[in-house]
N, C-alpha and C positions, 0 to 999 in steps of 0.2 A: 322499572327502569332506575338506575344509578341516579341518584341525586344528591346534591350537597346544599342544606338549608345553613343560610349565613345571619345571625339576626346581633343587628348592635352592637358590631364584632368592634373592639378598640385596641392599639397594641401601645403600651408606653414604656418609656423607661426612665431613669431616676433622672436624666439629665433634658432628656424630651419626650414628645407626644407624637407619635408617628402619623396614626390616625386616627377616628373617635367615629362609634354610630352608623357604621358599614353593615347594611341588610341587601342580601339577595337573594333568588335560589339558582344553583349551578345543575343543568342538565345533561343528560348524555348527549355525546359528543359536540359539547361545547369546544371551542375553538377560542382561548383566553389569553391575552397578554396582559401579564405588569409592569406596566413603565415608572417611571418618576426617577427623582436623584437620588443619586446614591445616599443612603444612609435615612432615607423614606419609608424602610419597613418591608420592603420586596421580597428578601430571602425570608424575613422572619414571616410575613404572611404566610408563605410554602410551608413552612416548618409548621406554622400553627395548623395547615389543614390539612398535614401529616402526623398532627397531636404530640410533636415530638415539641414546639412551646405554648405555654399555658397566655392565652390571650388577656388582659387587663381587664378585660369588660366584655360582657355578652358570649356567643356560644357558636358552638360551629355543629351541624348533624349533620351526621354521613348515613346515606343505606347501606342495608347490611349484608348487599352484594358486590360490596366497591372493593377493589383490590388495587392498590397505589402500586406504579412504579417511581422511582426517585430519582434522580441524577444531580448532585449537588454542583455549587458553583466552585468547590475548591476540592479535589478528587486526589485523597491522600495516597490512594492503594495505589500499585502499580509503579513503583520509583523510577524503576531502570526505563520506564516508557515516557517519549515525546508529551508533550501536554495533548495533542489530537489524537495519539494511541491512547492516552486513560481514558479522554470522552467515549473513545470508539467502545471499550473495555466496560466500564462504569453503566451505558446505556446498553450493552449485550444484556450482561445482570440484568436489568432493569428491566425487558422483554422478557427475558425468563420464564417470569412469574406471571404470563400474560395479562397485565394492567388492564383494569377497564379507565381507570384514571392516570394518566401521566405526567408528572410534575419533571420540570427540566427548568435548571439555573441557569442562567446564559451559557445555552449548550453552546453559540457559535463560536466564544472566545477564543477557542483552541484551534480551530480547522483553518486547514488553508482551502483555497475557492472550491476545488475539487470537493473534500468532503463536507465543505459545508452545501453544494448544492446536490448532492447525496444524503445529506442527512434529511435536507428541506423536501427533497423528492420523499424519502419516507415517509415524514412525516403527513405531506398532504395526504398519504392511502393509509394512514393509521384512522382507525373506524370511532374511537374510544374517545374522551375527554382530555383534552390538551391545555394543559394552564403554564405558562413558562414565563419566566421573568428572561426579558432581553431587553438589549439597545441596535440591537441589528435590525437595521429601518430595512435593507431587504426582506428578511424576515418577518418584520411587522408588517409589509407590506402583501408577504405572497401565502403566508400560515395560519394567520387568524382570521379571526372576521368579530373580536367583541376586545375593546381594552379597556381594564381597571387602570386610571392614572392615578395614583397617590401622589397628593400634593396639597399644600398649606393644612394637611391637618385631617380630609377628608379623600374618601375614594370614590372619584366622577367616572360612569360611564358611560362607554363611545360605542353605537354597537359597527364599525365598521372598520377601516385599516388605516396604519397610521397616516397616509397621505389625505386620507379625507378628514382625519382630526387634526391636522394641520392646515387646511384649506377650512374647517369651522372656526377655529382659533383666530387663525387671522381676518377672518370676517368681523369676526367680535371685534378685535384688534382696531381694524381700521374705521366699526361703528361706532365705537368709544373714541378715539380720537378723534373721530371727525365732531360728534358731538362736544368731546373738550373747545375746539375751536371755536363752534359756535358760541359757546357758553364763553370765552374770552372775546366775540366781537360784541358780546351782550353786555357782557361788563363792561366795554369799553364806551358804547352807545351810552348805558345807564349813566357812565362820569362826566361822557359830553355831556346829554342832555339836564344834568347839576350844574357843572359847569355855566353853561347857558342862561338858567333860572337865578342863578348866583350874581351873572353879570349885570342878567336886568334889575334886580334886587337892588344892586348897588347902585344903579342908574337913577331909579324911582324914589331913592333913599336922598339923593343926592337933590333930586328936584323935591322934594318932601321937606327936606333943608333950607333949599331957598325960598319956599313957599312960609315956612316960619319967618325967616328975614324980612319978607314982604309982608307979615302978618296977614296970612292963610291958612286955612283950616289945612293941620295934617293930613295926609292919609295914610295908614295902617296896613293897605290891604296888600301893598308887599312885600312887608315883613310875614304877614300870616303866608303867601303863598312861597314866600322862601323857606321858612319854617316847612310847611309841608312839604316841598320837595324834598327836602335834607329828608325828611322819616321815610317820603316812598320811595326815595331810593337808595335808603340804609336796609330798610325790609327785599328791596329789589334785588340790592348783593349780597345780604343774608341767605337769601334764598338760594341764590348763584353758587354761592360759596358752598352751602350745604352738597347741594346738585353736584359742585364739580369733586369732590371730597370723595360724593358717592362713584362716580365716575373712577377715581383714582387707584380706591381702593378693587374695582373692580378689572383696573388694568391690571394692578402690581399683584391678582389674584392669576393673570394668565402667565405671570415667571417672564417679564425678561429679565436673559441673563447678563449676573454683575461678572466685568472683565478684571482680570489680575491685570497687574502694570509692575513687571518683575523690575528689579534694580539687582545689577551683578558686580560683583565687587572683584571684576578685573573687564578690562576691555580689551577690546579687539587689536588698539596699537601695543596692546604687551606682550602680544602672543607673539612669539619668530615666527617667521617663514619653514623652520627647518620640518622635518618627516616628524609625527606622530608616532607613526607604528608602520611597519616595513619589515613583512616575510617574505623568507626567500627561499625556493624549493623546500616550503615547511609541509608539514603530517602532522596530525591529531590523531590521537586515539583513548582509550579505555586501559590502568594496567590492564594485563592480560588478555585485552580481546585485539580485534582487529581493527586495522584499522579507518576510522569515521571520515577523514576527510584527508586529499595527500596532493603532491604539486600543487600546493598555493604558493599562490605571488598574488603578494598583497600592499599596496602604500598608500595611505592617509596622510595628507598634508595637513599644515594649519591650517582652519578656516572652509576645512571641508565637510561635503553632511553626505552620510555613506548610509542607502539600505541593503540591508539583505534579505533576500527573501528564499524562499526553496519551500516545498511540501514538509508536512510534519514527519519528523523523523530523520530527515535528511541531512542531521548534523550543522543548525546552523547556531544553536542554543548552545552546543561542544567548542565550538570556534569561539564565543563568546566569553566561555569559561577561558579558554586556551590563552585569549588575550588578557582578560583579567586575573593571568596567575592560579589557575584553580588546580591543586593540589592534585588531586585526581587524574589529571589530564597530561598524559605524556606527550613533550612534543618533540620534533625533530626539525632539522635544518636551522636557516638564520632568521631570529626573531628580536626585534628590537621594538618595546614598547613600555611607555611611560609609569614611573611607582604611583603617580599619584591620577586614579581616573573617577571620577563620577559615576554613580551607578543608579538605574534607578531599574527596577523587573516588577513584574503585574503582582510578587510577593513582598513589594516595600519591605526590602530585607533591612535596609538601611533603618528602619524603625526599631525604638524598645518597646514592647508592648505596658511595659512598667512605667513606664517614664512618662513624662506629659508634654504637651505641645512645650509650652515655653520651655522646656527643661531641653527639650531636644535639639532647639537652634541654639539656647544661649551656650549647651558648651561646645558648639561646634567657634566661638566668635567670644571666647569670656572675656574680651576687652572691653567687649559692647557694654553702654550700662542697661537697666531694664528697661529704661526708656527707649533707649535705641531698638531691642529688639520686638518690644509691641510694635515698635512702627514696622519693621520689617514683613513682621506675621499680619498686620494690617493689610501689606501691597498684597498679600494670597488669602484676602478674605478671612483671616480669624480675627476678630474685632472684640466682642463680648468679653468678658471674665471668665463664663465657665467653658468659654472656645478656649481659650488659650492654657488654662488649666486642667482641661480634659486631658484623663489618660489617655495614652494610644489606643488600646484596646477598645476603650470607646468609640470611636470614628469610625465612621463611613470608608468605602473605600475611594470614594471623591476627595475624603478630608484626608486620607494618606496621602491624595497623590500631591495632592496641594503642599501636603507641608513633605512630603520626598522633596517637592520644587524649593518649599523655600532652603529644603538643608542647601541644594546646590548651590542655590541664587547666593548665599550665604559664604559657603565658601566654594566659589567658582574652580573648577577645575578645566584644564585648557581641550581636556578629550572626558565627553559625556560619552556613555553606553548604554542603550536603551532596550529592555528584552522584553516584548510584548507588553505594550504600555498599557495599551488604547482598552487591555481587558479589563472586564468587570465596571467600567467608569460610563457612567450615563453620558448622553450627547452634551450636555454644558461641561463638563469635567474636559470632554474630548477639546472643547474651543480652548480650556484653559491651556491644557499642552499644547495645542497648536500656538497660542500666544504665547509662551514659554520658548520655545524649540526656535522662532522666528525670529526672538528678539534674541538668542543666548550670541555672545559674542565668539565662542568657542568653536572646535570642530564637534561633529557625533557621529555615533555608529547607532542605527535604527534596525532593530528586525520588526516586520510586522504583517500580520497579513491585513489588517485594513487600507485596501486601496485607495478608498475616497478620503484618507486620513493624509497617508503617504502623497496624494498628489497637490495637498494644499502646504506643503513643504518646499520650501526652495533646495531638493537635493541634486546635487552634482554628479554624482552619479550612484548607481545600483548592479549591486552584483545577484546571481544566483547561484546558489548551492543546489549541485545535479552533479548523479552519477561520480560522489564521492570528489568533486573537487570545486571549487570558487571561480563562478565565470562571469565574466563581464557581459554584462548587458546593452 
């Protein structure tokens, strides 16, 4: 039988430690997810138990009947195809070579509802070993049944789905806090009852006092029992202290998440009233091909938040281009829409990969001094020294999306455009744009196919791309 023996497995890099001291063994038709945050070690894990990167520590053994299929998280081939045609394309491949082992990078990123619950119906009748990094809680929910979480350094195993490791988690959650409380009405008891001991001390001291006036033998004995309370209940909060310490560490070991608190640097009374963008009996197309999308009528006011949605393929990532000027894209009829837009796509194009954090907001703002813009990259979580000096290439793709936000937050632009945000970005990343997106004072245009994402947006309305034209929904 296929097997994969894991022993001591650690992956690092110059800048951090992803994780350290990971042993298993992997059987056939195990059913595996990798969760944790972006920039955790997920893809590189895959890579490593596809030997295509050299692990920092310990060994990975494969039998020598195993036959990998692949499908990566960023699927170069295939240009002229939708992002859900390359998954479709890239996983054909991939069956090919009939796998007994199949590795898939958040295969759902791409699909709209249809193929991804096509893809998910396959996969339950694939016979073979399935190891996939995703954040799609459907999927973790209805595909696996064992999850590796990488997080703070180690790889914890859950063997069941992700609603029941969310339902253990907050058990712990709520056992540790409750135990925090106690240990603070303890504390609180231990100060009374000093307190207390302190007061009669003083009382006995006092009558002790005037027993010398009246020449009376002292008495001592409640300076000694004050004395001793003071030590048993220095050791009492010692102890407390220790206790809730351990406590603490073992909350901030289950990740809640820190919230950005964007600052934009225009607001909402500067924007006019007047249209955005406004076509009128417009067409899209391709030079020379036919064409993609045709009788649009389309208006965007200030202060409005517009999705689009349609099936992969369907021309709504062409529309996109069409509005942000893209060369390639012939259009027709009347279109009016603004030189300066905000952009952000699931390729953080807006990034240099040379360049480094700070390098990247300060010249979008060179008024700023450097002071100003550590504080900036502070409100989106880069804090540290070697955060803020990290090249792009380095980061996560959490940490793009983060600092994509702060370029905008930075310098605000009155029309954001959003092309498939939500992919690649683990569920905290997800809260962070939702907290981005709700406070922008701006209008935006959203395409996306995460529904549970889209519904936690105050949008005004939504269109669909079908059968070649833009309908209101």
């Amino acid at each position: 039988m296929t097997t994969i023996h894991i022993q001591n497995l650690g992956i690092s890099f110059v800048h951090k430690t992803c994780f350290e001291g990971f042993s298993t063994q992997v059987y056939y038709g195990s059913r595996i997810a990798i969760i944790g945050q972006n920039g955790s070690g997920k893809s590189t894990l895959l890579k490593t138990l596809l030997n295509q990167v050299e692990p920092s520590h310990g060994s990975i053994h494969t039998s020598d009947d195993i036959i990998f299929g692949y499908v990566p998280q960023v699927i170069c081939d295939f240009e002229s195809l939708s992002g859900g045609q390359r998954l479709n394309e890239a996983l054909t491949q991939a069956l090919c070579v009939n796998p007994n082992v199949l590795l898939l990078d958040e295969p759902t990123n791409h699909l709209d509802s249809h193929n991804k619950k096509s893809l998910m119906r396959m996969l339950r009748l694939y016979t073979g070993t399935l190891i996939v990094v995703t954040h799609d809680v459907e999927f973790l929910n209805t595909c696996v049944d064992t999850l590796w979480h990488i997080d703070n350094g180690k790889i914890h195993v859950f063997k069941g789905n992700y609603d029941n490791y969310l339902r253990e988690i907050n058990i712990k959650r709520a056992s540790i806090e409750q135990e925090l409380s106690r240990l603070d009405r303890q504390k609180k008891d231990v100060h009374h009852a000093l307190m207390k001991e302190q007061e009669r001390a003083k009382k006995s001291n006092s009558r002790g006092e005037k027993s010398i006036r009246e020449r009376k033998w002292p008495t001592i004995v409640s300076d000694e029992k004050a004395r001793r309370a003071v030590e048993t209940s220095g050791k009492k909060k010692k102890a407390i202290h220790t206790a809730k310490d351990d406590l603490l560490e073992k909350l901030s070991a289950l990740r809640l998440p820190e919230i950005i608190t964007p600052k934009f640097y225009i607001k909402a009374a500067d924007i006019s009233d007047r249209a955005l963008v406004s076509i009128c009996d417009g067409s899209v197309s391709y030079k020379s091909n036919e064409i993609v999308l045709d009788n649009i009528t389309f208006s965007l006011g200030s202060k409005n938040r517009i999705a689009i949605q349609g099936d992969n393929g369907s021309g709504k990532s062409t529309l996109i281009k069409a509005i942000l000027g893209d060369q390639n894209i012939v259009k027709s009829g009347d279109w009016y829409v603004p030189n300066d837009i905000g952009y952000l796509d699931q390729h953080y194009a807006t990034l240099n990969d040379k360049k480094s954090v700070i390098e990247t907001v300060a010249e979008l703002v060179p008024a700023w001094t450097h002071a100003e813009v550590r504080r900036h990259l502070n409100d989106f979580l880069f804090r540290k020294n070697e955060e803020v000096n990290a090249k792009i290439h380095q980061l996560s793709g959490g940490e793009k999306v983060r600092l994509s936000l702060a370029q905008i937050a930075a310098k605000t632009q009155k029309l954001l455009i959003l092309d498939e945000i939500t992919n690649n970005v683990d569920l905290s990343t997800k809260e962070h744009l939702l907290e981005f997106l709700n406070a922008y004072p701006g209008s935006f245009i959203i395409v996306c196919h995460d529904e549970g994402f889209l519904e936690k947006l105050n949008l005004d309305t939504i269109y669909l791309v079908k059968e070649k034209t833009l309908k209101l929904l």
